[in-house]
KEDRENPA-514666 format. One record per residue (C-alpha): residue in one letter; residue number from 1; x, y, z. Coordinates in Angstrom, 1 decimal. Layout:
<nodes>
+--------+-----+--------+--------+--------+
! residu ! num !      u !      v !      w !
+--------+-----+--------+--------+--------+
!      A ! NUM !      X !      Y !      Z !
...
+--------+-----+--------+--------+--------+
</nodes>
This chain:
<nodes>
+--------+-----+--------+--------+--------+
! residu ! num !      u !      v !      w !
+--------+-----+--------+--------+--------+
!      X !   1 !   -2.0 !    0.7 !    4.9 !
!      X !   2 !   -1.1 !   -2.3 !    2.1 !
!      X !   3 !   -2.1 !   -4.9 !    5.1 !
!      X !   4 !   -5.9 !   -4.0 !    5.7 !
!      X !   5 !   -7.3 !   -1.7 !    2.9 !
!      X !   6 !   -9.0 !   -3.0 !   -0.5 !
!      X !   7 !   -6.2 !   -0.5 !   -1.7 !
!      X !   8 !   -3.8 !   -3.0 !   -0.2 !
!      X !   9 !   -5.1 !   -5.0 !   -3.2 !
!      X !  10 !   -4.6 !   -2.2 !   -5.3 !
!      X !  11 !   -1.1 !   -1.8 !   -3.4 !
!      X !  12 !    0.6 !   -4.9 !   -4.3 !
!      X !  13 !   -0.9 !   -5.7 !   -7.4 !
!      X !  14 !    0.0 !   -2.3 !   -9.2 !
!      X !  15 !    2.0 !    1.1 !   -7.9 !
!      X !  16 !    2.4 !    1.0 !   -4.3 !
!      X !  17 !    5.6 !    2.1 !   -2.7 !
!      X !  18 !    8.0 !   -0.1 !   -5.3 !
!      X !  19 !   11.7 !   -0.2 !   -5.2 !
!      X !  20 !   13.8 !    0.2 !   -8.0 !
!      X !  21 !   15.6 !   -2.9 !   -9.2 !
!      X !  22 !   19.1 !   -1.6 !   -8.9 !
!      X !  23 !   19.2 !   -0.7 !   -5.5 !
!      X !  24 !   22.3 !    0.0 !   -3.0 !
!      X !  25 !   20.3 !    0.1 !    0.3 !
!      X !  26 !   18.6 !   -3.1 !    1.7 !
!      X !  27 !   15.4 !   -3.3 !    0.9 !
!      X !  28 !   12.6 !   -2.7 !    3.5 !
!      X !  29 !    9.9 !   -5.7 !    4.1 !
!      X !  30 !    7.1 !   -3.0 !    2.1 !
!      X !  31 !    9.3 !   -2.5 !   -0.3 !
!      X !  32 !    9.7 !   -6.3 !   -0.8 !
!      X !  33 !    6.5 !   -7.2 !   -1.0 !
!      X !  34 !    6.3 !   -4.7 !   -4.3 !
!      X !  35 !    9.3 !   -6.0 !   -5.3 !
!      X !  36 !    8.5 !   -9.2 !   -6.6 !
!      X !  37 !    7.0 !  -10.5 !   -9.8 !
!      X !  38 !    3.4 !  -11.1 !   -9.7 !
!      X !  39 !    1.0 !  -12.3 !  -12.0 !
!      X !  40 !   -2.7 !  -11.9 !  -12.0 !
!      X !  41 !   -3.8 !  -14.7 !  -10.2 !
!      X !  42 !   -1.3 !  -13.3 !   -8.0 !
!      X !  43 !   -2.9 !  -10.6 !   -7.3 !
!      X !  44 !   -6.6 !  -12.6 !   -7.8 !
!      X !  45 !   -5.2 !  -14.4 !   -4.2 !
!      X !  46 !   -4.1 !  -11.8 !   -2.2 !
!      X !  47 !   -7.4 !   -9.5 !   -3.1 !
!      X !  48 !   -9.6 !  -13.1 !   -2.0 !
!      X !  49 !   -6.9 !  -12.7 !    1.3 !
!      X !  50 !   -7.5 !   -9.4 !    2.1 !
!      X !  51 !  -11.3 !   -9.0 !    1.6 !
!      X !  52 !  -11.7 !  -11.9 !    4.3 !
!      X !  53 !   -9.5 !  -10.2 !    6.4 !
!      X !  54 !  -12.1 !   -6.9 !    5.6 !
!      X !  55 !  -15.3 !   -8.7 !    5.9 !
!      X !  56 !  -15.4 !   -9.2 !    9.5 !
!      X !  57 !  -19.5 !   -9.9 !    9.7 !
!      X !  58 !  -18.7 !  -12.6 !    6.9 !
!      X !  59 !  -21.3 !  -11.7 !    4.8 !
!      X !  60 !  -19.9 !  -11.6 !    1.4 !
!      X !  61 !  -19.7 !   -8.1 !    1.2 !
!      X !  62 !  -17.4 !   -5.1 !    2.2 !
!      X !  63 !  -19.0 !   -2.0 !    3.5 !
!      X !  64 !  -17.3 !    1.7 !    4.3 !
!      X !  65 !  -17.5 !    0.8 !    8.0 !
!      X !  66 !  -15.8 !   -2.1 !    8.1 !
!      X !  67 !  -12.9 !   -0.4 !    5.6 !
!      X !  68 !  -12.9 !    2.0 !    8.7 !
!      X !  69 !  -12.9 !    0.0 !   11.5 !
!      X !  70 !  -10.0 !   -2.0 !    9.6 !
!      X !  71 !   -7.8 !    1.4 !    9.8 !
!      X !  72 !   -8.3 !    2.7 !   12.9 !
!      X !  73 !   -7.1 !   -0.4 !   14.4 !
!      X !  74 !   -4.0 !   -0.5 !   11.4 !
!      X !  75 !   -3.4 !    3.0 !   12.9 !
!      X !  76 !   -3.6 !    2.6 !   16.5 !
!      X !  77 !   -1.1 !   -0.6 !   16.0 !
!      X !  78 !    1.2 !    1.9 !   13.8 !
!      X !  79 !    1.1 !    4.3 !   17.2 !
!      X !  80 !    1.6 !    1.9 !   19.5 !
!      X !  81 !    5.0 !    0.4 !   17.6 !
!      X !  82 !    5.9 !    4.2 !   16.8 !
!      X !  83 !    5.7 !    4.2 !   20.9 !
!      X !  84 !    7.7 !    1.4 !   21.4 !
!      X !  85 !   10.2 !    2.2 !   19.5 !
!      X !  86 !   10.3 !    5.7 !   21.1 !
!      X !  87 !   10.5 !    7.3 !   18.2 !
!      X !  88 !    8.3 !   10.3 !   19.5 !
!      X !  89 !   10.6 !   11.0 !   22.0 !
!      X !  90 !   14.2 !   10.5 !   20.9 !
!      X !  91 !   15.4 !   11.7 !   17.3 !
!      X !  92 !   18.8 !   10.2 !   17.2 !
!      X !  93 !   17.2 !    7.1 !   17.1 !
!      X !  94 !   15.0 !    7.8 !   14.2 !
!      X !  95 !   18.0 !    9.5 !   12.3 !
!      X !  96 !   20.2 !    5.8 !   13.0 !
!      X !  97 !   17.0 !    3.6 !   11.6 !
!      X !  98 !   16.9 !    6.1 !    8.5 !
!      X !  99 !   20.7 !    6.0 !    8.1 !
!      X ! 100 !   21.3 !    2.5 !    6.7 !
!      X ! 101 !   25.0 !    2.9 !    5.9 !
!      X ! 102 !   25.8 !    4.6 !    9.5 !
!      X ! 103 !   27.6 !    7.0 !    7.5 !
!      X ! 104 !   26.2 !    9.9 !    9.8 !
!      X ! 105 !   24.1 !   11.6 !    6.2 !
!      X ! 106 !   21.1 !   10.1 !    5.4 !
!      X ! 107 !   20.6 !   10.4 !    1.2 !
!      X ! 108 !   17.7 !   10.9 !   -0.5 !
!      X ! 109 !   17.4 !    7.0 !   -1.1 !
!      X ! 110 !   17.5 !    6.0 !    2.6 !
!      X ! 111 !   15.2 !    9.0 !    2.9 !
!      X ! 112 !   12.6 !    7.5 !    0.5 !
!      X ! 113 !   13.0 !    4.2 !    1.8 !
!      X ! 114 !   12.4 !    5.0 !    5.6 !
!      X ! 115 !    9.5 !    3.6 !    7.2 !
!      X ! 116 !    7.2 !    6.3 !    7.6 !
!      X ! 117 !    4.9 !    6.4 !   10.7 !
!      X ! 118 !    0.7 !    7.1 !   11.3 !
!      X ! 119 !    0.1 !   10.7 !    9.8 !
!      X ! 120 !    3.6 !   10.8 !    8.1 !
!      X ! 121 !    4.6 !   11.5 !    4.6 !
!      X ! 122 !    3.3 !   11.1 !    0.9 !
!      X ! 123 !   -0.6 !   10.4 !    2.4 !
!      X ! 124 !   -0.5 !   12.2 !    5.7 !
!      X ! 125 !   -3.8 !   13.4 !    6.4 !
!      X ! 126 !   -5.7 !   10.6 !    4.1 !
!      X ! 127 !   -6.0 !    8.5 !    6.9 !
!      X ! 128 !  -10.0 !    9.3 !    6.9 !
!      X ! 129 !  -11.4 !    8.1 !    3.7 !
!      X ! 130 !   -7.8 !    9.0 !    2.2 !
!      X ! 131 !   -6.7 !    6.3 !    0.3 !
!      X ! 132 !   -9.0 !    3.5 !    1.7 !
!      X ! 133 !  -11.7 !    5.7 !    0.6 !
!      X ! 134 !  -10.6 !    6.1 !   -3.1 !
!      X ! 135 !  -10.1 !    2.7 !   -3.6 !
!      X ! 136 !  -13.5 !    1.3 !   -1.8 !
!      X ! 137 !  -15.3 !    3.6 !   -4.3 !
!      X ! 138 !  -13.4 !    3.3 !   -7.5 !
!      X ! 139 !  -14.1 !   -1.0 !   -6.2 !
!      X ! 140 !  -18.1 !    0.0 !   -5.6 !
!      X ! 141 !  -18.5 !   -0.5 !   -9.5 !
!      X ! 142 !  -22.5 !    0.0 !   -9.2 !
!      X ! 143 !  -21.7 !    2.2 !   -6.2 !
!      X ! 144 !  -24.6 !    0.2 !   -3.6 !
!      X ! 145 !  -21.9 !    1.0 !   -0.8 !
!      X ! 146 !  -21.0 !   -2.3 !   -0.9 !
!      X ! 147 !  -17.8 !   -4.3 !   -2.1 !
!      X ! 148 !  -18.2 !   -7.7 !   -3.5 !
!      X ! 149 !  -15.4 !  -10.2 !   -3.9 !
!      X ! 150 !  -15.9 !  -10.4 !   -7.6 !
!      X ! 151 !  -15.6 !   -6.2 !   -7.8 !
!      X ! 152 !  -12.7 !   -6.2 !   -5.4 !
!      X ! 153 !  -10.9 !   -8.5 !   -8.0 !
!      X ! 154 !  -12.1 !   -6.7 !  -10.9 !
!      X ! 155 !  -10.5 !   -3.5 !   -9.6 !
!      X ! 156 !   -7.3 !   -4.9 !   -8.5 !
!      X ! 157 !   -6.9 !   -6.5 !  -12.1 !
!      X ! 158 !   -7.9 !   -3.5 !  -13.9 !
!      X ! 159 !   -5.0 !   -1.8 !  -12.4 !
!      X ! 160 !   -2.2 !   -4.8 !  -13.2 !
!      X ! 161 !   -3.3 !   -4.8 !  -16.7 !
!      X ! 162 !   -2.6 !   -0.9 !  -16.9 !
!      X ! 163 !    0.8 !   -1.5 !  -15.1 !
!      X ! 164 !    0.9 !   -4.9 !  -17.3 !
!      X ! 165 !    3.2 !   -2.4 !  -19.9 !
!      X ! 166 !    4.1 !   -5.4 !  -22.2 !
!      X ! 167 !    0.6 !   -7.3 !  -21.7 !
!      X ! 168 !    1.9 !  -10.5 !  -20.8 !
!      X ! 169 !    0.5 !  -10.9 !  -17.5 !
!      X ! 170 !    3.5 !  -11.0 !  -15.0 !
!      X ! 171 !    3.6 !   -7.4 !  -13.5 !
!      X ! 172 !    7.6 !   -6.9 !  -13.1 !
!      X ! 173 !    9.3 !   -4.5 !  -10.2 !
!      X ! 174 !   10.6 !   -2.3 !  -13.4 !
!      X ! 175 !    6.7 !   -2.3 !  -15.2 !
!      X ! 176 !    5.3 !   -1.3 !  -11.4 !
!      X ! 177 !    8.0 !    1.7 !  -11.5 !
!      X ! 178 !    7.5 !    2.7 !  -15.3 !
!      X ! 179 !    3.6 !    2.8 !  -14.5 !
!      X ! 180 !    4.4 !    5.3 !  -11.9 !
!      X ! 181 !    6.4 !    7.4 !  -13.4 !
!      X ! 182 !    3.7 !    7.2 !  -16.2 !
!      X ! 183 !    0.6 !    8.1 !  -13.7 !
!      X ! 184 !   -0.8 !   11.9 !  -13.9 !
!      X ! 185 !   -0.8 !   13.3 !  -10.0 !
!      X ! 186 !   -3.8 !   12.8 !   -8.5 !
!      X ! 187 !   -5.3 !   15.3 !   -6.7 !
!      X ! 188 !   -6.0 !   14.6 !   -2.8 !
!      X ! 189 !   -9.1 !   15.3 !   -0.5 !
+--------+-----+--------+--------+--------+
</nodes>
């Protein structure tokens, strides 16, 4: 979901799937994108980025349909590489991707670190209003329905700066983990 949701913002710039900096397996393209050092204009980019990807009328704005629209067509792409990749049909193949050393066990770290498919793991069954929905209304500051680009920004930064641990405006790989580990559960739905 980090390529096409406001949360994506939210994503990059503060607890999204991180890796852990001393790591064994190779790390996997979402979990190097969280991986690096960002600081807030970073972030200030990538939330300008992905709102224009969002607004797809170009008016300035971000409504609840077009966060929508935006994940279907994130999900139907996830199905149609799931497809590909046969991954419905034949298991050994899913157990070799998941078993990066080939030592026939998969651990719990190449178990976190496997890519996980539509309707799969820690969200599955927030793909409606899930996670996209959370983060388009915590972004609706005056909650008009609408996102601006200024309260997309706003949102994204007010998340660094909790993740910011030592306030000095880089958000590290190891401040990202500690902020997780920090973070009460949230409860879904």
């Amino acid at each position: 979901m980090n390529k096409f949701v406001i949360g994506g913002v939210a994503a990059a710039a503060i607890v999204g799937a991180g890796a852990a900096i001393a790591q064994t397996a190779p790390v996997a393209p979402a979990q190097a994108r969280v991986a690096k050092t960002q600081t807030r204009a970073d972030v200030q980019a990538h939330v300008a980025r992905m709102f224009a990807r969002l607004d797809t009328n170009r008016d300035g704005v971000i409504v609840r349909q077009e966060v929508d629209a935006a994940q279907a067509k994130f999900a139907g792409r996830m199905q149609q590489r799931t497809e590909q990749r046969g991954q419905n049909g034949d298991r050994s193949k899913a157990f070799d991707r998941i078993d990066a050393n080939d030592d026939g066990n998969i651990s719990r770290q190449e178990f976190a670190a496997a890519p996980r498919g539509p309707g799969k793991g820690k969200h599955a069954g927030d793909m409606r209003g899930g996670f996209a929905g959370r983060i388009f209304d915590m972004a609706d500051a005056n909650k008009d329905g609408r996102v601006s680009l200024p309260e997309a920004q706003r949102a994204a930064l007010q998340h660094f700066d909790r993740a910011d641990l030592n306030r000095d405006g880089t958000l590290t790989p190891d401040e990202r983990r500690q902020s997780r580990q920090q973070m009460p559960a949230q409860p879904r739905g």
